[in-house]
C-alpha positions in Angstrom: -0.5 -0.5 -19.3 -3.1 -0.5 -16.0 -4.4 2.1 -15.0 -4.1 2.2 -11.3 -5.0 4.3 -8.2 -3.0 3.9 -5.3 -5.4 4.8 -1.8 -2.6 5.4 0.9 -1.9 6.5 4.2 1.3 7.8 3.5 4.0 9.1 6.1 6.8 9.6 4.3 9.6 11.9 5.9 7.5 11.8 9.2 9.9 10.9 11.8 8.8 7.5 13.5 5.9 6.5 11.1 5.9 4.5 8.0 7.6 4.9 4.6 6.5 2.2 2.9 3.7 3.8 0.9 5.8 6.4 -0.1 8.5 4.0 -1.5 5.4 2.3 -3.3 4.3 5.6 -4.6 8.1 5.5 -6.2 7.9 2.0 -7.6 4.5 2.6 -8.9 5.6 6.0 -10.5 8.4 4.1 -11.9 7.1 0.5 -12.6 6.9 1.0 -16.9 3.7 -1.5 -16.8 1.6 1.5 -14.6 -0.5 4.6 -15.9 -1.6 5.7 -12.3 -4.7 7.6 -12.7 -3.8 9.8 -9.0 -3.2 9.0 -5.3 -6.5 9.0 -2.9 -5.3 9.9 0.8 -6.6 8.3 3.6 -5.4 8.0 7.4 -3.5 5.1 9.7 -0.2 6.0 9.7 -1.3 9.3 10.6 -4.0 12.3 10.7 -5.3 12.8 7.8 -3.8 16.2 7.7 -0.3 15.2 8.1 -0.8 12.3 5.9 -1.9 15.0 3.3 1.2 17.5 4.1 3.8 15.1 4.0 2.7 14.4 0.5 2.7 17.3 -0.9 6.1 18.0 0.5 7.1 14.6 -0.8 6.4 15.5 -4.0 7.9 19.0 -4.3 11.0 17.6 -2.8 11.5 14.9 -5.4 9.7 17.0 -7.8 7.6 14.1 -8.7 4.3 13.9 -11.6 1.4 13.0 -10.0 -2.2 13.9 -8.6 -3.3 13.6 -4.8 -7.0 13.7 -3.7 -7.9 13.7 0.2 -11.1 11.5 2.2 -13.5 14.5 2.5 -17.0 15.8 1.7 -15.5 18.2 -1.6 -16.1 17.8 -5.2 -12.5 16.3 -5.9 -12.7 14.3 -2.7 -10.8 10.5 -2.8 -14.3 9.2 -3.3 -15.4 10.8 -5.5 -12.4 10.5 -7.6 -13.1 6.8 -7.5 -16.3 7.1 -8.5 -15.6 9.1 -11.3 -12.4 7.0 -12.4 -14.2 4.2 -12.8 -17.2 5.1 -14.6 -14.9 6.6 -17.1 -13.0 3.4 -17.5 -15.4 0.4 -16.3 -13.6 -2.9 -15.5 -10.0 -1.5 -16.2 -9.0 0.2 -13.1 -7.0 -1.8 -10.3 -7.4 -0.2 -6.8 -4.1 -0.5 -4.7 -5.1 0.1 -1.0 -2.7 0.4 2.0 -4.4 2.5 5.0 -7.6 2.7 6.4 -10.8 1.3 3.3 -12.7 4.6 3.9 -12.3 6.4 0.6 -13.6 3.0 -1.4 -16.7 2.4 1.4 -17.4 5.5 0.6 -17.1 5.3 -3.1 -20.1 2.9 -3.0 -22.1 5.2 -0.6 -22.3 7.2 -3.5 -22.5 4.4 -6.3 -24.0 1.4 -4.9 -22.4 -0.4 -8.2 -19.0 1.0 -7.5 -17.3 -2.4 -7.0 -18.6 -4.1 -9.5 -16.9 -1.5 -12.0 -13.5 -2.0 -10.8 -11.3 -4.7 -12.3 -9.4 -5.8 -9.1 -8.3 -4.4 -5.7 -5.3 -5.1 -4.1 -5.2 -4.6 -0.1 -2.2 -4.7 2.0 -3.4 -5.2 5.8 -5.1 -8.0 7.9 -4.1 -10.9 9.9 -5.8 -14.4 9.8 -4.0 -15.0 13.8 -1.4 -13.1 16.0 1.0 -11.4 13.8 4.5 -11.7 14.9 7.5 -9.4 13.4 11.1 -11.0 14.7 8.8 -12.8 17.7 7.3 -9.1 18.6 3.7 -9.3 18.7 2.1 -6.0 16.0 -0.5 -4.6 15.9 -2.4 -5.0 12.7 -3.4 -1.3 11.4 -4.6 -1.0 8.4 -7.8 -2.9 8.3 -8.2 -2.1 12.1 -8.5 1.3 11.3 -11.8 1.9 10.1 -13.1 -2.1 10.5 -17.0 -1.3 8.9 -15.3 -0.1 5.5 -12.7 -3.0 5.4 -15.8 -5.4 6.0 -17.4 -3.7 2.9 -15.0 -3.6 0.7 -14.0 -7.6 1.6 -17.3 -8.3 1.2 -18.1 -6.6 -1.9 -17.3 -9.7 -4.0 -15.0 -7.4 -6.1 -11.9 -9.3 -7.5 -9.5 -8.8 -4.4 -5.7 -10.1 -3.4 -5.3 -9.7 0.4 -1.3 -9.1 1.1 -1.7 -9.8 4.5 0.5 -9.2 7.2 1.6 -12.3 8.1 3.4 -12.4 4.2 4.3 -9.1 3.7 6.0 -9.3 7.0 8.7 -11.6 5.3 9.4 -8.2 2.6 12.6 -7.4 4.4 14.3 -5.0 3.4 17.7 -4.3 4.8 20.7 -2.0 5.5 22.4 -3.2 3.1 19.8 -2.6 0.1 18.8 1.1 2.0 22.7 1.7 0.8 22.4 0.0 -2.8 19.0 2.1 -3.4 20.6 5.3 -2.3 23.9 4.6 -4.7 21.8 4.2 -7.4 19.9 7.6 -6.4 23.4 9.7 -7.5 22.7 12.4 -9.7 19.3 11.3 -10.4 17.8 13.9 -7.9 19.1 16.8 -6.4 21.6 16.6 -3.5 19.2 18.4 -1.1 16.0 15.8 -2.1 18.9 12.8 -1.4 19.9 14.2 2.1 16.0 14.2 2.5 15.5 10.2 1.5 18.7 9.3 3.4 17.6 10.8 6.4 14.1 9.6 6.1 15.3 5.7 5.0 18.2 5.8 8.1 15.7 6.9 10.9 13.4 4.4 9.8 15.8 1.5 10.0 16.5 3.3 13.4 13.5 3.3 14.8 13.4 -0.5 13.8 16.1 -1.2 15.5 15.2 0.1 18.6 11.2 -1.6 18.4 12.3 -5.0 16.4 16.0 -5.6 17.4 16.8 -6.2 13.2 18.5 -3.9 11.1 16.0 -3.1 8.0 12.3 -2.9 7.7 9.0 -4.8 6.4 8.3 -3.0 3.3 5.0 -3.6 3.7 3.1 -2.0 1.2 5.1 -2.3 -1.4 4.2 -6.2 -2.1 0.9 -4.8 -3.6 2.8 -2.8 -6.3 5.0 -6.1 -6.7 2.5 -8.0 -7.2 1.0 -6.1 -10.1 3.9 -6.7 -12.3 5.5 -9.9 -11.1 2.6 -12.0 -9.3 5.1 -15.2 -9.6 6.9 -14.1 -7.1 4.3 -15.2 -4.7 2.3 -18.0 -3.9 -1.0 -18.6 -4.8 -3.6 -19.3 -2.4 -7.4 -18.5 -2.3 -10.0 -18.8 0.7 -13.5 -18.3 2.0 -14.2 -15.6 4.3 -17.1 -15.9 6.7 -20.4 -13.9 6.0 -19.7 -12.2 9.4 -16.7 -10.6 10.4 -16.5 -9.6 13.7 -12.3 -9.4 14.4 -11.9 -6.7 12.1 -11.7 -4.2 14.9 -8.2 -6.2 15.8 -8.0 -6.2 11.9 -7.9 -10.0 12.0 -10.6 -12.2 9.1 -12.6 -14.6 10.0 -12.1 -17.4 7.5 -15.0 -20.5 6.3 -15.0 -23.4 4.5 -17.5 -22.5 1.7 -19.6 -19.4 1.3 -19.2 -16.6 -1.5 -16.5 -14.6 -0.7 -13.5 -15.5 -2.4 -10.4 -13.5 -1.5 -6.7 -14.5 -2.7 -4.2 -14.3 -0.1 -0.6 -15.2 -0.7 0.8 -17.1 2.5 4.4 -16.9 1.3 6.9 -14.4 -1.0 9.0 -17.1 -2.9 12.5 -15.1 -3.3 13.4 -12.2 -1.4 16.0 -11.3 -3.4 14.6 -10.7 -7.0 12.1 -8.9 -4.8 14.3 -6.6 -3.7 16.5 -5.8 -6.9 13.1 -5.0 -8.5 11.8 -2.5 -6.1 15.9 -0.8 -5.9 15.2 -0.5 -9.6 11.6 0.7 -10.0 11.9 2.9 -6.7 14.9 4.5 -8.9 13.1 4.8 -12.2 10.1 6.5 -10.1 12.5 9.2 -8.5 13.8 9.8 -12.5 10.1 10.0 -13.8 10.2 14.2 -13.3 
């Protein structure tokens, strides 16, 4: 198994805002090749404090096994949870990030050789040119958020797969599996926590609706928790990034031709399909795990 930690901004069951790291949260709870080691909060989606609320109340409503830790200056702070994870298990952790970097710049404020101790992170976020979703220009977010730690941690030369937004905008996921994923939620939680996912997976398709004209959403984040356990499904592309980054604040790289950091970046998911049937089935498992 890998040990992972999964450093989110999650909203789900906020009306308007993201679900997608709380449906990863599911699939990685779920996924039967993942010993998640805790969850370190961070913002983007939200406030830190809602992002920390919503949480909570996601996991007593699905009554789900597993620890949270928020970005702050206490003793079982996200960073130093990081820290201490990996110095307890050097080169075995994989760090799955999908909000704002902050918890992992600040891991190496507080040890300098943080990133060399972690096997591999796995960001969702950044563009490489004008991201378009359905011929909308977005926004990017997540890199954009807090662009000094995403130019730390892309630059730490730690072993990192950037699922940009450009690729991950082509993980849709429609209507039509929303409805598959909730049949296969029957009697596997109660029929209060299933009003609670219907509602929250119906106005989020909604609210697509009305902003993108499609009916479904980019499940964003969950292409990092894919990727952990079927990496074939996407392509497999490296590059250089430039010494110098200074687009982050629009959360768009600056690429090179040669210089010594390495990043792979998938341009493409290579079938939609088995990508879907595999997160309907470890988003289920993750909802049984309690």
């Amino acid at each position: 198994m890998r040990k992972i930690i999964f450093d989110c901004d999650n909203t789900f069951g906020l009306l308007n805002r993201d679900i997608d790291d709380g449906l990863t949260l599911l699939y990685l709870l779920g996924a039967p090749i993942v010993d998640l080691l805790g969850v370190t909060l961070t913002f983007g989606n939200a406030r830190l404090t809602e992002v920390a609320k919503i949480t909570q109340e996601m996991k007593k409503r699905f009554e789900l096994a597993f620890d949270f830790y928020p970005a702050g200056m206490s003793d079982r702070s996200a960073a130093n949870f990081l820290v201490e994870q990996v110095n307890r298990y050097p080169n075995e952790i994989t760090i799955l990030a999908t909000g704002a970097l902050t918890n992992l710049a600040d891991a190496q404020e507080i040890d300098p050789a943080f990133f060399s101790k972690v096997h591999e992170i796995v960001l969702m976020g950044g563009t490489i040119e004008p991201l378009l979703v359905n011929q909308q220009k977005v926004a990017e977010l997540n890199f954009s958020s807090d662009p000094i730690a995403a130019k730390a941690v892309l630059l730490s030369q730690a072993r990192i797969t950037v699922m940009n937004g450009h690729m991950t905008a082509e993980a849709f996921f429609s209507k039509k599996e929303m409805h598959e994923f909730l049949l296969s939620t029957t009697n596997v939680i109660t029929s209060e926590a299933q009003s609670w996912l219907s509602e929250t997976l119906e106005n989020w398709i909604k609210w697509n609706e009305k902003v993108f004209n499609f009916s479904g959403f980019c499940n964003w984040d969950v292409t990092t928790a894919v990727y952990l356990e079927r990496p074939e499904l996407f392509s497999d592309e490296y590059y250089f990034l430039s010494n110098e980054q200074p687009e982050l604040s629009k959360g768009q790289m600056s690429l090179s031709d040669e210089s010594k950091y390495i990043v792979k970046m998938p341009k493409k998911l290579l079938n939609i399909s088995v990508f879907n049937q595999l997160v309907i089935k470890r988003m289920t498992a993750g909802l049984k795990s309690n």
